[in-house]
PDB file of N, CA, C, O and CB in Angstrom:
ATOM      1  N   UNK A   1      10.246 -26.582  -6.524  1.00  0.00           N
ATOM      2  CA  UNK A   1      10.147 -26.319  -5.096  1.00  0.00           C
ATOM      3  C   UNK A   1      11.490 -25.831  -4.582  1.00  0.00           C
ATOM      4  O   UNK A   1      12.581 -26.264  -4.954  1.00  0.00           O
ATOM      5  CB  UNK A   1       9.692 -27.580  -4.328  1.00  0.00           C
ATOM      6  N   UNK A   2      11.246 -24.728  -3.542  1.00  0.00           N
ATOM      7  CA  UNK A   2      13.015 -24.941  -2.649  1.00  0.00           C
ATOM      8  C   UNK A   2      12.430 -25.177  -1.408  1.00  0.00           C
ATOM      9  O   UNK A   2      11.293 -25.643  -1.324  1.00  0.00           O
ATOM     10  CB  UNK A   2      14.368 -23.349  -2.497  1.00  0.00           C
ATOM     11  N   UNK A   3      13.196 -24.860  -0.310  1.00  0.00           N
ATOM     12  CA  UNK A   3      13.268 -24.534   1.022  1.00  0.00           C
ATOM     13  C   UNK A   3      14.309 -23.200   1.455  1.00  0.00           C
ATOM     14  O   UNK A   3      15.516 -23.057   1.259  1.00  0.00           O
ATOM     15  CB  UNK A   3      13.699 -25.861   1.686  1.00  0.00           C
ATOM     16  N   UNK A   4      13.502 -22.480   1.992  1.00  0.00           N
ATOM     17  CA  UNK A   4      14.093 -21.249   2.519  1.00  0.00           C
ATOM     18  C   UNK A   4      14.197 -21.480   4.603  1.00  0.00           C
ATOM     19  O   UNK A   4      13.331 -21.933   5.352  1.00  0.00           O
ATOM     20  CB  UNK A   4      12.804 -19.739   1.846  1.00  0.00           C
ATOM     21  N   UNK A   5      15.239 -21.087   4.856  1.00  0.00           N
ATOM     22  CA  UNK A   5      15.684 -20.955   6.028  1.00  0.00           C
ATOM     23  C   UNK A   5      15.670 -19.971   6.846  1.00  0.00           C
ATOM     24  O   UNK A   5      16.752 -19.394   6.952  1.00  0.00           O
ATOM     25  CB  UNK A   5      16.553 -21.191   5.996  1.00  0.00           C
ATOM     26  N   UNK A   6      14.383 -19.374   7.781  1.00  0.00           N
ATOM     27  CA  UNK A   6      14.693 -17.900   8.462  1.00  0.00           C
ATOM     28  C   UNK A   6      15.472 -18.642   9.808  1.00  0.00           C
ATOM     29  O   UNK A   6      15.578 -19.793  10.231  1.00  0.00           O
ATOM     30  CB  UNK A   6      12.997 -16.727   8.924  1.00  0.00           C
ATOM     31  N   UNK A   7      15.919 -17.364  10.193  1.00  0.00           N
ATOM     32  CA  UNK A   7      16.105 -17.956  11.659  1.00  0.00           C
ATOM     33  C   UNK A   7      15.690 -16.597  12.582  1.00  0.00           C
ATOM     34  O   UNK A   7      15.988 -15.432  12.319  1.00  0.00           O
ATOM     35  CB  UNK A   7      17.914 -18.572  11.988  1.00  0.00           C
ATOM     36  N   UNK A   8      15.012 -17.029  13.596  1.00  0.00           N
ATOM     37  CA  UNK A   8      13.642 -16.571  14.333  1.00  0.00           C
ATOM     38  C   UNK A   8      14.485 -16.281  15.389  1.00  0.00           C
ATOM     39  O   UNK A   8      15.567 -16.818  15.624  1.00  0.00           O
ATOM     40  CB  UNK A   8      12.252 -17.673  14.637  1.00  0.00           C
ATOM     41  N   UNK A   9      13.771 -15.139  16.204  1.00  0.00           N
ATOM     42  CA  UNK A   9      14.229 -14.746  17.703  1.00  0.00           C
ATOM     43  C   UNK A   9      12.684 -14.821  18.353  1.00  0.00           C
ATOM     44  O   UNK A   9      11.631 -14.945  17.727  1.00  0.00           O
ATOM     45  CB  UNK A   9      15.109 -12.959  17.868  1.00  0.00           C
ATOM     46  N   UNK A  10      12.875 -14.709  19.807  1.00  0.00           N
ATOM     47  CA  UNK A  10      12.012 -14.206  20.464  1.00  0.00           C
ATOM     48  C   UNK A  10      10.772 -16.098  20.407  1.00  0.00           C
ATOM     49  O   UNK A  10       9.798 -16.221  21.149  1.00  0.00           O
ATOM     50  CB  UNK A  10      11.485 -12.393  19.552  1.00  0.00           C
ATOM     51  N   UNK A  11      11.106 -16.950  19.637  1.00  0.00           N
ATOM     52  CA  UNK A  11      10.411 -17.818  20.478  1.00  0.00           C
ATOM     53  C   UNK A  11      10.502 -18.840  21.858  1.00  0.00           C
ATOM     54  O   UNK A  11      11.540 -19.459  22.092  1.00  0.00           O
ATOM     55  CB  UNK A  11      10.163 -18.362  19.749  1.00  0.00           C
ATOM     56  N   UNK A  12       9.304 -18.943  22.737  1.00  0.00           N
ATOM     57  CA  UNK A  12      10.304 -19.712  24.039  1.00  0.00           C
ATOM     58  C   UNK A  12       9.050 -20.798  24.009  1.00  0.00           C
ATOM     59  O   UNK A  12       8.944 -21.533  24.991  1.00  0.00           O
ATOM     60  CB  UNK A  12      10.713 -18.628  25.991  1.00  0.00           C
ATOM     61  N   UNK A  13       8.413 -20.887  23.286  1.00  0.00           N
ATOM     62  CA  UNK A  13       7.448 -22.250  23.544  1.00  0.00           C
ATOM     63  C   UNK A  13       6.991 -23.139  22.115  1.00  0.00           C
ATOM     64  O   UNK A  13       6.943 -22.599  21.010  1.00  0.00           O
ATOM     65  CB  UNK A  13       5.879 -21.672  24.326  1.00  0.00           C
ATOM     66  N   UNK A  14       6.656 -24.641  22.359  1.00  0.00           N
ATOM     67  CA  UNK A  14       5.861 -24.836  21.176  1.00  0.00           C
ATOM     68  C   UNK A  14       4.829 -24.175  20.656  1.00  0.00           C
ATOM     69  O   UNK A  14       4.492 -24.054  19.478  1.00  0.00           O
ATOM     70  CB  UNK A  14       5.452 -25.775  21.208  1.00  0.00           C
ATOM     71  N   UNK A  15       4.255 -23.668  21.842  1.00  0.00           N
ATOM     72  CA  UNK A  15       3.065 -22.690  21.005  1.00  0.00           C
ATOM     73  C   UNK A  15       3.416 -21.150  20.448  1.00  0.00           C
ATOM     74  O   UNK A  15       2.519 -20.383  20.095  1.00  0.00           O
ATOM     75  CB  UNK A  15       1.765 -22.409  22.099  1.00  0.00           C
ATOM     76  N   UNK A  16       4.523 -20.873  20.422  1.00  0.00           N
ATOM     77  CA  UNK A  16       5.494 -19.861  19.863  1.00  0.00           C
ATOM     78  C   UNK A  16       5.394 -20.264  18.253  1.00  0.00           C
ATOM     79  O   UNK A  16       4.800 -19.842  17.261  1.00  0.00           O
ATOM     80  CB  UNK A  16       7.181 -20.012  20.585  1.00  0.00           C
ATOM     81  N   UNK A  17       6.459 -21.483  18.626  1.00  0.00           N
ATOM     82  CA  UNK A  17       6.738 -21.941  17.196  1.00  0.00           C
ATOM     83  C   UNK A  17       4.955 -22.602  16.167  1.00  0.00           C
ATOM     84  O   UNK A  17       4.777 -22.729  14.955  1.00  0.00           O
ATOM     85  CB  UNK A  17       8.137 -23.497  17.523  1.00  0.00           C
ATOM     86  N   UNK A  18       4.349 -22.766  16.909  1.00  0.00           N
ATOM     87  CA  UNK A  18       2.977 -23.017  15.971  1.00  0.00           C
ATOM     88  C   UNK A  18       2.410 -21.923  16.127  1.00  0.00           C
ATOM     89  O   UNK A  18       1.289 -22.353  15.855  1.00  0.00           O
ATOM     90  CB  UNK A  18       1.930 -24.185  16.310  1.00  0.00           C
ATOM     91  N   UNK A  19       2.232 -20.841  16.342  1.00  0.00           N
ATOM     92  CA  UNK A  19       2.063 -19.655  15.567  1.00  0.00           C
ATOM     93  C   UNK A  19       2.263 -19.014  14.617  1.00  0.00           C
ATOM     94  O   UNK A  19       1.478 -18.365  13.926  1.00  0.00           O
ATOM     95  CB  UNK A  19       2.225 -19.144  15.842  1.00  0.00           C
ATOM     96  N   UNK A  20       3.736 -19.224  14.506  1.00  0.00           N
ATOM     97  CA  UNK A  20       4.908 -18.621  13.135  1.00  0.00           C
ATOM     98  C   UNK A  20       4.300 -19.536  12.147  1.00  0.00           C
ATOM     99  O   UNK A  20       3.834 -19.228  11.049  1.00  0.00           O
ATOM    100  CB  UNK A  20       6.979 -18.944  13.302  1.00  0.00           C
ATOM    101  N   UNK A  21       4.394 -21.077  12.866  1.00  0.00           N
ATOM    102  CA  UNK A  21       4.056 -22.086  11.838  1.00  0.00           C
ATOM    103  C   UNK A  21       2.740 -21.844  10.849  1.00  0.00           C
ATOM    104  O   UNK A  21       2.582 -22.302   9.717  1.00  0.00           O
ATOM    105  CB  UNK A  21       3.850 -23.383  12.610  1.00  0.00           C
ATOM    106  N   UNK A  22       1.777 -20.927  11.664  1.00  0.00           N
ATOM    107  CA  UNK A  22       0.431 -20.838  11.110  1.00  0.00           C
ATOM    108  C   UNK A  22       0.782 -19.965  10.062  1.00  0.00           C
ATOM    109  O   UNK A  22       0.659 -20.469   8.946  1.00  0.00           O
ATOM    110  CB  UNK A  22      -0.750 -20.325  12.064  1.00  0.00           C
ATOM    111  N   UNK A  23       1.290 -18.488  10.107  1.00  0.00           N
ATOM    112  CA  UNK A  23       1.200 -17.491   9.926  1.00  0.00           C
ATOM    113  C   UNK A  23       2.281 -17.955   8.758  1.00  0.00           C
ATOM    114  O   UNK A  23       2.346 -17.128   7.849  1.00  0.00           O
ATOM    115  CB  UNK A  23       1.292 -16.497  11.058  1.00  0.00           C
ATOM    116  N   UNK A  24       2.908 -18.795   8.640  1.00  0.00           N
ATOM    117  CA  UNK A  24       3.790 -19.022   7.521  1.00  0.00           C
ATOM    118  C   UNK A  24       2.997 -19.707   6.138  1.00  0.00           C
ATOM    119  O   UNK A  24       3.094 -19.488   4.931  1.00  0.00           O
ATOM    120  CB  UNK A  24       4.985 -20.010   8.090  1.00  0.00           C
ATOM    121  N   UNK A  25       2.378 -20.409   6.755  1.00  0.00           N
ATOM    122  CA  UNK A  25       1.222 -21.350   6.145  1.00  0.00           C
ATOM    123  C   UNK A  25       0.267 -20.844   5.517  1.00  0.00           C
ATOM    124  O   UNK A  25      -0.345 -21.544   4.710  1.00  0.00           O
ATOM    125  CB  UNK A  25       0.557 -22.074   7.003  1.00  0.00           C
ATOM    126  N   UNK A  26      -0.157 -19.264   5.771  1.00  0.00           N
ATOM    127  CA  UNK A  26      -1.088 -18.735   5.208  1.00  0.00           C
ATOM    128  C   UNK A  26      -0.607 -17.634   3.874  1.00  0.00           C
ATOM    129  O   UNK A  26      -1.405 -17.066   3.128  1.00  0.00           O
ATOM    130  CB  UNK A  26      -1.827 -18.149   6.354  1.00  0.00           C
ATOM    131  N   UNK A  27       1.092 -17.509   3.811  1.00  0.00           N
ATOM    132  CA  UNK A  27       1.234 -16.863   2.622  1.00  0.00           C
ATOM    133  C   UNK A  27       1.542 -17.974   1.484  1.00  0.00           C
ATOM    134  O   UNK A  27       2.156 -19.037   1.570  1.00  0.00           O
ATOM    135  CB  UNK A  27       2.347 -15.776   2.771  1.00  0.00           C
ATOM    136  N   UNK A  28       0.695 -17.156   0.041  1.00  0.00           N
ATOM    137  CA  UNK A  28       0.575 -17.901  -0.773  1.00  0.00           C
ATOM    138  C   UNK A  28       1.395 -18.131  -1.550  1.00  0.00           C
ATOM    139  O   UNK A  28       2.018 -17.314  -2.229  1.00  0.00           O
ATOM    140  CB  UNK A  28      -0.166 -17.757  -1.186  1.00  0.00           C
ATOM    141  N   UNK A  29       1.497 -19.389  -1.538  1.00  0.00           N
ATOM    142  CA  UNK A  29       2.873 -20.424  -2.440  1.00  0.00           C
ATOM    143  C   UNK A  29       3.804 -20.725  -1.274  1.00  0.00           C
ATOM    144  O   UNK A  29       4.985 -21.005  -1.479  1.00  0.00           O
ATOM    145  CB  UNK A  29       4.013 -19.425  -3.904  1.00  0.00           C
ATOM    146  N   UNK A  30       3.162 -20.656   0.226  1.00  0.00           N
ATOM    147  CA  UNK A  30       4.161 -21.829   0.714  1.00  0.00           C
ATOM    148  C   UNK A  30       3.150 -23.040   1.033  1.00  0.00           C
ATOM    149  O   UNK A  30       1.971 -22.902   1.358  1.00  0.00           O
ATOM    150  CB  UNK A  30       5.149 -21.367   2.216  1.00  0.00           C
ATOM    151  N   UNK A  31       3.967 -24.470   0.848  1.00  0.00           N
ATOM    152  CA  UNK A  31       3.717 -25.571   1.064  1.00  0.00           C
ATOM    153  C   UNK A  31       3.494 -25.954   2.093  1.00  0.00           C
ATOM    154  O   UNK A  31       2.464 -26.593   2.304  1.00  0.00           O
ATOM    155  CB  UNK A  31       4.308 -26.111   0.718  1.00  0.00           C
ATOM    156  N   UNK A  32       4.380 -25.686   3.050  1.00  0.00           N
ATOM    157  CA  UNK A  32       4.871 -26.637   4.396  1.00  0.00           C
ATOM    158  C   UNK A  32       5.555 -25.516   5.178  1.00  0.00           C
ATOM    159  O   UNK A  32       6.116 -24.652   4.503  1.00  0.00           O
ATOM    160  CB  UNK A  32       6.092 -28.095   4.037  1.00  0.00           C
ATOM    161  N   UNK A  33       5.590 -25.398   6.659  1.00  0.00           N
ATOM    162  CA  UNK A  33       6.546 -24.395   7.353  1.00  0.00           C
ATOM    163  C   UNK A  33       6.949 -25.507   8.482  1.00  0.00           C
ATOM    164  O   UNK A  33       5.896 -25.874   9.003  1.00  0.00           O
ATOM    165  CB  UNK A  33       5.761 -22.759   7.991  1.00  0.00           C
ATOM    166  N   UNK A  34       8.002 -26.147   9.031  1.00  0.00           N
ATOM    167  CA  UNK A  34       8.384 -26.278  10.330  1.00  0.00           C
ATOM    168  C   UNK A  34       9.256 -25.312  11.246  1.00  0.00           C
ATOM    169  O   UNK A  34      10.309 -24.853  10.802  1.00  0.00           O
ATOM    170  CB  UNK A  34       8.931 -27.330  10.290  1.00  0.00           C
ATOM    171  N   UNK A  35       8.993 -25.130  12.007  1.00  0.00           N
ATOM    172  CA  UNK A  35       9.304 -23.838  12.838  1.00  0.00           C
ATOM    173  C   UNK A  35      10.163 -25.004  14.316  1.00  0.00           C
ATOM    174  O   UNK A  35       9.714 -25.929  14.992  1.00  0.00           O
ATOM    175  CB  UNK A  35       7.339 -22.622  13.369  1.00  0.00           C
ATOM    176  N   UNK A  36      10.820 -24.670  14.290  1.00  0.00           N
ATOM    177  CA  UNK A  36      11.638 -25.370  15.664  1.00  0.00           C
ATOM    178  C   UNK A  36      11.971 -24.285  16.763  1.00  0.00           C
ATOM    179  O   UNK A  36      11.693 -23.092  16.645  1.00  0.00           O
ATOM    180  CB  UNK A  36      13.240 -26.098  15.197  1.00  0.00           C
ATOM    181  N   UNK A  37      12.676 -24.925  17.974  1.00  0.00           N
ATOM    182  CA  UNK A  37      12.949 -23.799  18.684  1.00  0.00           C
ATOM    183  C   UNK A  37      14.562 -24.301  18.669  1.00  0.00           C
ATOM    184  O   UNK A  37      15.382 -23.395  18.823  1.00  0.00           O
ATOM    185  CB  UNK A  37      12.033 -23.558  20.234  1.00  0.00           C
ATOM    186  N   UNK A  38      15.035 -25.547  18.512  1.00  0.00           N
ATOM    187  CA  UNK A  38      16.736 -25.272  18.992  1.00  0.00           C
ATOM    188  C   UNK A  38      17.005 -25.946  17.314  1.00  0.00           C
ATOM    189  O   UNK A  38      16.047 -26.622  16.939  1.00  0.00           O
ATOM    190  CB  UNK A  38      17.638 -26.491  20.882  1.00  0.00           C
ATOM    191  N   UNK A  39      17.655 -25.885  16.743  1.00  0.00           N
ATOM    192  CA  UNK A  39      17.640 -24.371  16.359  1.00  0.00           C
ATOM    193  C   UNK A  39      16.540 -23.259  16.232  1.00  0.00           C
ATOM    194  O   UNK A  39      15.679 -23.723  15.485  1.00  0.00           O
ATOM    195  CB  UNK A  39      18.089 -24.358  15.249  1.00  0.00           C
ATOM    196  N   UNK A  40      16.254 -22.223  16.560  1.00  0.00           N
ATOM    197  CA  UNK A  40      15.114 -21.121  16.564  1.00  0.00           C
ATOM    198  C   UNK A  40      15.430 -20.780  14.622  1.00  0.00           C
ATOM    199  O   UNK A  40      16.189 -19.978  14.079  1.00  0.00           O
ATOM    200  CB  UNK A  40      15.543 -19.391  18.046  1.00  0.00           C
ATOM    201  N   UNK A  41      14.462 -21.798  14.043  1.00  0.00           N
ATOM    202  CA  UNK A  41      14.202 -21.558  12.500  1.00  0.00           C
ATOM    203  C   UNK A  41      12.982 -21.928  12.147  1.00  0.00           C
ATOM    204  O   UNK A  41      12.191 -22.563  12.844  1.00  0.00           O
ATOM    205  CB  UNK A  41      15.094 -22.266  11.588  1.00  0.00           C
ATOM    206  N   UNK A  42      12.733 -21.319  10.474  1.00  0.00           N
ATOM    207  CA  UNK A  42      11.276 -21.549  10.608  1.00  0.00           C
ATOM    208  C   UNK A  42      12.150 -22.246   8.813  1.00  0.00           C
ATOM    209  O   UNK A  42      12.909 -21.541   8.147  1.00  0.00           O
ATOM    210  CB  UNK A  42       9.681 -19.847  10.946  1.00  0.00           C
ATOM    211  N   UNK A  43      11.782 -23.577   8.458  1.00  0.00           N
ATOM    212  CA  UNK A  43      12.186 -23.775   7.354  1.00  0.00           C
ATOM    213  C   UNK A  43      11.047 -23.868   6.840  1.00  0.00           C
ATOM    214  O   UNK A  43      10.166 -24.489   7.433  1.00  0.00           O
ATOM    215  CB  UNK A  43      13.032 -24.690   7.158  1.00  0.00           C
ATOM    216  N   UNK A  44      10.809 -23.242   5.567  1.00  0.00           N
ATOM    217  CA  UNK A  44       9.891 -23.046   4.768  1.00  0.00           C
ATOM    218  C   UNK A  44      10.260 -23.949   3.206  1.00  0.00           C
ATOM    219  O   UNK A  44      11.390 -24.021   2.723  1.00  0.00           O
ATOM    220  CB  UNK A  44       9.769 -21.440   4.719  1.00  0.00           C
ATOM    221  N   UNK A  45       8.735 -24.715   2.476  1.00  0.00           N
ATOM    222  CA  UNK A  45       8.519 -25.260   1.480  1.00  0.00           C
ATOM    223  C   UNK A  45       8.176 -24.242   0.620  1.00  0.00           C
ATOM    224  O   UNK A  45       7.775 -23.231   1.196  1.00  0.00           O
ATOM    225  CB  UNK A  45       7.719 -26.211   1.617  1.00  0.00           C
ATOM    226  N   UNK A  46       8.208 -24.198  -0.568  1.00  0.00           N
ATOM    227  CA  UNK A  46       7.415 -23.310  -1.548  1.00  0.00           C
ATOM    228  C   UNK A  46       7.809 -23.362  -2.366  1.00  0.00           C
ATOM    229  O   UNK A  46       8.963 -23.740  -2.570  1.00  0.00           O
ATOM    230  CB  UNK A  46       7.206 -22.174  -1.483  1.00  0.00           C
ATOM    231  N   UNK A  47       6.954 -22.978  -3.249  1.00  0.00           N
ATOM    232  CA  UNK A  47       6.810 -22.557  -4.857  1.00  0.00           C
ATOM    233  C   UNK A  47       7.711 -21.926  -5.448  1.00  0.00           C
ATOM    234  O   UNK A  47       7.445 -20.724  -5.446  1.00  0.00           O
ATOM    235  CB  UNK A  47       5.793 -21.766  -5.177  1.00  0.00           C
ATOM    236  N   UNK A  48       9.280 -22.318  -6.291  1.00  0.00           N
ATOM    237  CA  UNK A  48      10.539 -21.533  -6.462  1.00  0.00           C
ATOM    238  C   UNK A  48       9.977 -20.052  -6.638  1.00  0.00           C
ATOM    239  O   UNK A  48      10.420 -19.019  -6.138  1.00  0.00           O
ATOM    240  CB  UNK A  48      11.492 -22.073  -7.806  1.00  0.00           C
ATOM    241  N   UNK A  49       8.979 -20.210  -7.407  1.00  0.00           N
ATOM    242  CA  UNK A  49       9.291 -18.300  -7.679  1.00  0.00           C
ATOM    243  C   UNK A  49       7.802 -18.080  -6.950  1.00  0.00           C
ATOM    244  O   UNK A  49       7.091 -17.499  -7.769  1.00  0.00           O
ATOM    245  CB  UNK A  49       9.426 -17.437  -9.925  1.00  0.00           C
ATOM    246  N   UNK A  50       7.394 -18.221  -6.259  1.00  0.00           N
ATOM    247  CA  UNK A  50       5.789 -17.848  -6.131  1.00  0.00           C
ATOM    248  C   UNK A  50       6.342 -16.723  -4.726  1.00  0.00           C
ATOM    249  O   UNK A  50       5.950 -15.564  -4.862  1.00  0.00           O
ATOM    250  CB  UNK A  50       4.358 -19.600  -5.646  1.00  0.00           C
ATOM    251  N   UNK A  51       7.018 -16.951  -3.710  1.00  0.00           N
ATOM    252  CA  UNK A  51       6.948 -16.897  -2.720  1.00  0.00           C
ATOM    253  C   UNK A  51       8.416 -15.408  -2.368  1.00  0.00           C
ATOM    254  O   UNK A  51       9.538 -15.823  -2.659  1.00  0.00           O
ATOM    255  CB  UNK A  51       6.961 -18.533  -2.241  1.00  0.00           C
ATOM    256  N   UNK A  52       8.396 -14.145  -1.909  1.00  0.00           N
ATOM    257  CA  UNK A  52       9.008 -13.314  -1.824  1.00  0.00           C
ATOM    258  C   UNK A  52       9.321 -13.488  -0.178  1.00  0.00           C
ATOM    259  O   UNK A  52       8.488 -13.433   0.727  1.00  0.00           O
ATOM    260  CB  UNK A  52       8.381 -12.175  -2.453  1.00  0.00           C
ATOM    261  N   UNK A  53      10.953 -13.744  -0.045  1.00  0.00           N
ATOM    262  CA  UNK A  53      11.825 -13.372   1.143  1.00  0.00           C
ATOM    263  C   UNK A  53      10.804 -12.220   2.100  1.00  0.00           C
ATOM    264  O   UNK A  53      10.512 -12.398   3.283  1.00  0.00           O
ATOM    265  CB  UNK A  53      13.463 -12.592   0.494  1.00  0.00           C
ATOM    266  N   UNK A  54      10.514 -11.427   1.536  1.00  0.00           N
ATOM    267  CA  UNK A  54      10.136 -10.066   2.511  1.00  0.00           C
ATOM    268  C   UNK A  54       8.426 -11.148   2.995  1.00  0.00           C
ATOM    269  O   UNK A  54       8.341 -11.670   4.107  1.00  0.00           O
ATOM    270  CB  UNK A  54       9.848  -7.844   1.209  1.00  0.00           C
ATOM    271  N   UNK A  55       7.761 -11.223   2.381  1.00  0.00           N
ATOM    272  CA  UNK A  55       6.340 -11.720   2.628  1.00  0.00           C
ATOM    273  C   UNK A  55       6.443 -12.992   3.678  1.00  0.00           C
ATOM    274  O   UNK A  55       5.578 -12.975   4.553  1.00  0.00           O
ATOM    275  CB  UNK A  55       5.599 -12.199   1.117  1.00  0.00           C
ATOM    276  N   UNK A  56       7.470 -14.199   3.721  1.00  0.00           N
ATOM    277  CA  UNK A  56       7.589 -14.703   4.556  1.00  0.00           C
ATOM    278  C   UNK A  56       8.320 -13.816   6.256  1.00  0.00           C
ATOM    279  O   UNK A  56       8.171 -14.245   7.401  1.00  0.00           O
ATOM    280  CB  UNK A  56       8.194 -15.708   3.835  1.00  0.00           C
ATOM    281  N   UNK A  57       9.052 -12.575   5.843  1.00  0.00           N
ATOM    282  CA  UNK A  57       9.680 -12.084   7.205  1.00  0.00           C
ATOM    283  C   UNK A  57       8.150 -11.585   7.621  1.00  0.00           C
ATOM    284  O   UNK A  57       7.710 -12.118   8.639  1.00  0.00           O
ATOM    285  CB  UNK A  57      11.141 -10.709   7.134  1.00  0.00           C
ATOM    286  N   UNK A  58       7.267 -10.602   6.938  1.00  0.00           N
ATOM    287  CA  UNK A  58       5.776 -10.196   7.161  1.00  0.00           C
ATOM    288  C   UNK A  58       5.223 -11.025   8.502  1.00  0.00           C
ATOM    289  O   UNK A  58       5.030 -10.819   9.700  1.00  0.00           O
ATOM    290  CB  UNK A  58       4.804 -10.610   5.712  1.00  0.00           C
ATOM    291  N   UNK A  59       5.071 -12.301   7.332  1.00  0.00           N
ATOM    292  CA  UNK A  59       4.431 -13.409   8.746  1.00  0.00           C
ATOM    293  C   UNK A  59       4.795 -13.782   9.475  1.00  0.00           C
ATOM    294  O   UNK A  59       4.073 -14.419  10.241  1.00  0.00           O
ATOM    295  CB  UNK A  59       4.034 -14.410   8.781  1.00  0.00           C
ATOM    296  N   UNK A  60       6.079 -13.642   9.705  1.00  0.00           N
ATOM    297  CA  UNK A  60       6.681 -13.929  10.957  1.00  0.00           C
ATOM    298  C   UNK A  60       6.418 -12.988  11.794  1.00  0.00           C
ATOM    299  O   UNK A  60       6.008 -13.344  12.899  1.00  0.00           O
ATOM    300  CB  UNK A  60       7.991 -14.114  10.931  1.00  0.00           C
ATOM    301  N   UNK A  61       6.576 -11.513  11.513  1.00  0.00           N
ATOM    302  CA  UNK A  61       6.134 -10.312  12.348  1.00  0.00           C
ATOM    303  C   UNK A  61       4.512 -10.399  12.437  1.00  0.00           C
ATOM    304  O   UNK A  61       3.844  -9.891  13.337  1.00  0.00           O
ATOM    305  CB  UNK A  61       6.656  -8.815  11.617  1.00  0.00           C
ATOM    306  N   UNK A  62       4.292 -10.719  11.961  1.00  0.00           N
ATOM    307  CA  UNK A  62       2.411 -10.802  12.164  1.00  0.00           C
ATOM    308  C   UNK A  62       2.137 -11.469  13.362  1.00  0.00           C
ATOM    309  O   UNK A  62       1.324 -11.076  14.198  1.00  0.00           O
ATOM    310  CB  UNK A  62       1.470 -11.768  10.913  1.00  0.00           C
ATOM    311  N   UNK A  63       2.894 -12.591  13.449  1.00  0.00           N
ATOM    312  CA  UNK A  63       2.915 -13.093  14.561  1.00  0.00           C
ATOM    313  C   UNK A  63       3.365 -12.702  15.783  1.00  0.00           C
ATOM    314  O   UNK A  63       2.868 -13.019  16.863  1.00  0.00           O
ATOM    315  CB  UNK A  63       3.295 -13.866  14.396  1.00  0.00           C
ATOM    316  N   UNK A  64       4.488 -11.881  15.564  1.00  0.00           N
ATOM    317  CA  UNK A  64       4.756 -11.398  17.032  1.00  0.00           C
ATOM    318  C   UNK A  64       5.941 -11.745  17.148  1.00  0.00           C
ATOM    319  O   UNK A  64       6.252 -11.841  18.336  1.00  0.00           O
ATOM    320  CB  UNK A  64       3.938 -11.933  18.191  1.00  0.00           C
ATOM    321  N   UNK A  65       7.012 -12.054  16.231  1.00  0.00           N
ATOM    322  CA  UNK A  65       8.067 -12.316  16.038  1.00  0.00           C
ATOM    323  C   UNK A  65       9.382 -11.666  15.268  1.00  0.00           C
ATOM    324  O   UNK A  65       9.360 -10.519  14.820  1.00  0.00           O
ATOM    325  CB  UNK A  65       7.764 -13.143  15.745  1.00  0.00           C
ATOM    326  N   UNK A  66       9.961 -12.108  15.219  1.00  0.00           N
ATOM    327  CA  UNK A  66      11.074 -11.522  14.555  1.00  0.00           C
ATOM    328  C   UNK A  66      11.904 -12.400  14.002  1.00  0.00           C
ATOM    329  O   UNK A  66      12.369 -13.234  14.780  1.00  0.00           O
ATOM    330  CB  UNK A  66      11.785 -10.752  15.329  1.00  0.00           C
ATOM    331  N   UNK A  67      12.317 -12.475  12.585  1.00  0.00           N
ATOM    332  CA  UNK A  67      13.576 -13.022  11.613  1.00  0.00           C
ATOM    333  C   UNK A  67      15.171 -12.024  11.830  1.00  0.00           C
ATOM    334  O   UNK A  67      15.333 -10.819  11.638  1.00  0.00           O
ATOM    335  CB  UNK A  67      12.934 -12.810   9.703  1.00  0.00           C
ATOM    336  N   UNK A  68      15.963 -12.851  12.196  1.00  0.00           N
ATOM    337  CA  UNK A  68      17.541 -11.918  12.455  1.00  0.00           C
ATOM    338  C   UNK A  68      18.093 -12.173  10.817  1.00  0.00           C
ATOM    339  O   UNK A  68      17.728 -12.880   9.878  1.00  0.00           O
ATOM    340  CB  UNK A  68      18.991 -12.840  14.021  1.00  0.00           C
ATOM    341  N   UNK A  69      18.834 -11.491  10.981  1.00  0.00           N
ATOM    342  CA  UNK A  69      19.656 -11.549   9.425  1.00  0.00           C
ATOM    343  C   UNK A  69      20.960 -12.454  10.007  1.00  0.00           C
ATOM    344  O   UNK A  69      21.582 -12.283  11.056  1.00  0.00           O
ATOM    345  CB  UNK A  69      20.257  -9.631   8.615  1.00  0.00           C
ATOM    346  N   UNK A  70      21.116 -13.264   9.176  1.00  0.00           N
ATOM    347  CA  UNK A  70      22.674 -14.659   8.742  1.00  0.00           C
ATOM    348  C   UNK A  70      23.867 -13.955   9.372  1.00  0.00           C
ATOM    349  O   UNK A  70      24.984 -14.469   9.324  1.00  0.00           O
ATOM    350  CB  UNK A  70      23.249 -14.959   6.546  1.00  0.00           C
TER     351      UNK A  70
END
């Protein structure tokens, strides 16, 4: 398992962050997503190799969101 760390723009509500949360949840080989707003991150569970950086930024934009770069 790891945990990967995005950090999210553009959310202003819990129901912001349980959106991302959904949409994180539905690519395959992640475990678990908590999505917060202070810090604005979405920490992700998953499968060491199952799970591609780009496919989690995807679902975040699916949602209506956006991942900033570190």
């Amino acid at each position: 398992m790891k945990t990967l760390i995005l950090k999210l723009a553009g959310l202003k509500c819990d129901h912001c962050a349980a959106a991302v949360r959904r949409s994180l949840e539905t690519v395959p080989g992640v475990d678990e997503a908590v999505v917060t707003l202070e810090p604005m991150q979405a920490r992700v569970l998953c499968e060491a190799a199952a799970v591609e950086r780009e496919k989690l930024i995807e679902a975040v934009e699916t949602a209506g969101y956006q991942v900033v770069s570190d």
